[in-house]
Kinemage of the C-alpha trace (Angstrom):
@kinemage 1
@onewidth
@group {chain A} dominant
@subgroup {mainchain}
@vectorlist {calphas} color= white
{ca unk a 1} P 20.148 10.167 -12.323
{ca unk a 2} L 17.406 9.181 -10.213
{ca unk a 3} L 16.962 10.963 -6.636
{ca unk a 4} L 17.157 9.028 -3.603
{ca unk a 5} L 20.476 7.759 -0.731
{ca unk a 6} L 21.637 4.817 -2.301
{ca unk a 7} L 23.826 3.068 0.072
{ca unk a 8} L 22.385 5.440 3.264
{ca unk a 9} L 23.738 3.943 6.440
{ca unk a 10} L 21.402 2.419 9.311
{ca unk a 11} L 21.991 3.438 13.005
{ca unk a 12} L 23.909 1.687 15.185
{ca unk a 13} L 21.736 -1.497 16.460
{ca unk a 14} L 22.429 -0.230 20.424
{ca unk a 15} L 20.726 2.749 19.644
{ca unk a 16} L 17.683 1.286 17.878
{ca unk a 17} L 17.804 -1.099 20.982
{ca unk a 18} L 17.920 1.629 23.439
{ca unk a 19} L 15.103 3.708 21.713
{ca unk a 20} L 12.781 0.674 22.310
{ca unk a 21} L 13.882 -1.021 25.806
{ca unk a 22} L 10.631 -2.351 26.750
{ca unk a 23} L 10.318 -4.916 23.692
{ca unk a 24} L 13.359 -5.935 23.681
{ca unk a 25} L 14.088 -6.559 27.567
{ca unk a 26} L 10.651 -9.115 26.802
{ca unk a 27} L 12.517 -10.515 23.992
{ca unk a 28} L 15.563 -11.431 26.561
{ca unk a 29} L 12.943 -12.867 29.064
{ca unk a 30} L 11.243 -14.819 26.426
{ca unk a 31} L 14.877 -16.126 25.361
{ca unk a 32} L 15.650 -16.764 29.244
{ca unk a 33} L 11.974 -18.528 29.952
{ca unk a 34} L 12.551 -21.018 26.871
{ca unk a 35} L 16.183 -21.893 27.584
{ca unk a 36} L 15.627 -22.393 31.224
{ca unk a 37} L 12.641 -24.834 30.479
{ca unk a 38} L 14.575 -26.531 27.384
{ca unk a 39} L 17.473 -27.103 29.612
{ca unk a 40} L 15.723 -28.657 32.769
{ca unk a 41} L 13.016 -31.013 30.690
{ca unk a 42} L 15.593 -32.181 28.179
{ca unk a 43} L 14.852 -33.166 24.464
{ca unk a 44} L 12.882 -35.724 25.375
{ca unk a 45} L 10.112 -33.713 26.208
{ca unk a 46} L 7.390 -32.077 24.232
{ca unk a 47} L 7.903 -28.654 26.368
{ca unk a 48} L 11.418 -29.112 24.898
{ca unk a 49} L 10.628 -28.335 21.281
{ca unk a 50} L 7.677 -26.428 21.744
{ca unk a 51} L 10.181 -23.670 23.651
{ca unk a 52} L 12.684 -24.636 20.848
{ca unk a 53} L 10.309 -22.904 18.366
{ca unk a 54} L 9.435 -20.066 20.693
{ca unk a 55} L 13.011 -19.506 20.929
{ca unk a 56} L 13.409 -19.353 17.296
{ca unk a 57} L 10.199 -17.239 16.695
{ca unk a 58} L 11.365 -14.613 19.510
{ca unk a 59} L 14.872 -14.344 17.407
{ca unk a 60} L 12.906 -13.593 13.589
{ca unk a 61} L 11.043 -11.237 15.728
{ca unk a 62} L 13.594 -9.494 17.431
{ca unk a 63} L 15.458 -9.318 13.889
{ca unk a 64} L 12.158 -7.743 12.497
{ca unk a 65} L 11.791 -5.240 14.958
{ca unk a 66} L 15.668 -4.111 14.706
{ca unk a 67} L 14.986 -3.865 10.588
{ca unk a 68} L 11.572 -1.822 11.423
{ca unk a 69} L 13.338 0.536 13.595
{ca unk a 70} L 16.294 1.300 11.390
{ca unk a 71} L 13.641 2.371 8.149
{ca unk a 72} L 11.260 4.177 10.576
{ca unk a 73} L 14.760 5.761 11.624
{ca unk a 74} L 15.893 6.561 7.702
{ca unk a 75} L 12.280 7.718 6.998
{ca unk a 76} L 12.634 10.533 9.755
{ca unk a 77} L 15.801 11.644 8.377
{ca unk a 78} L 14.361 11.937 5.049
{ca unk a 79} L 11.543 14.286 6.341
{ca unk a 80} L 13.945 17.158 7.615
């Protein structure tokens, strides 16, 4: 059979969170920023859907930075 951890499970997401505070505490702000302006210019407004995007992009990022934490996290473990 063919070496390898088939099925290996990834960390808990609090701890990935907690390894890396800093991003994701800018990640929350970003969130708070664009919901705060999206909720007092109303749809509307340009500022509206502009912060509806950043909203969105903050969300795929956050996402990709959980995913890149858990592999950099399986990698070590591999290594000992």
């Amino acid at each position: 059979m063919g070496s390898g951890r088939h099925g290996a499970a990834r960390p808990p997401i609090g701890v990935l969170i907690h390894k890396d505070r800093v991003d994701f505490s800018i990640y929350g702000l970003q969130a708070v920023v664009a919901l705060v302006i999206m909720i007092t210019t109303g749809p509307a407004s340009l500022a509206f859907w502009l912060c509806f995007v950043l909203l969105f992009a903050g969300v795929v990022l956050f996402f990709r930075r959980i995913d890149r934490l858990a592999r950099e996290e399986l990698a070590g473990d591999d290594l000992l």
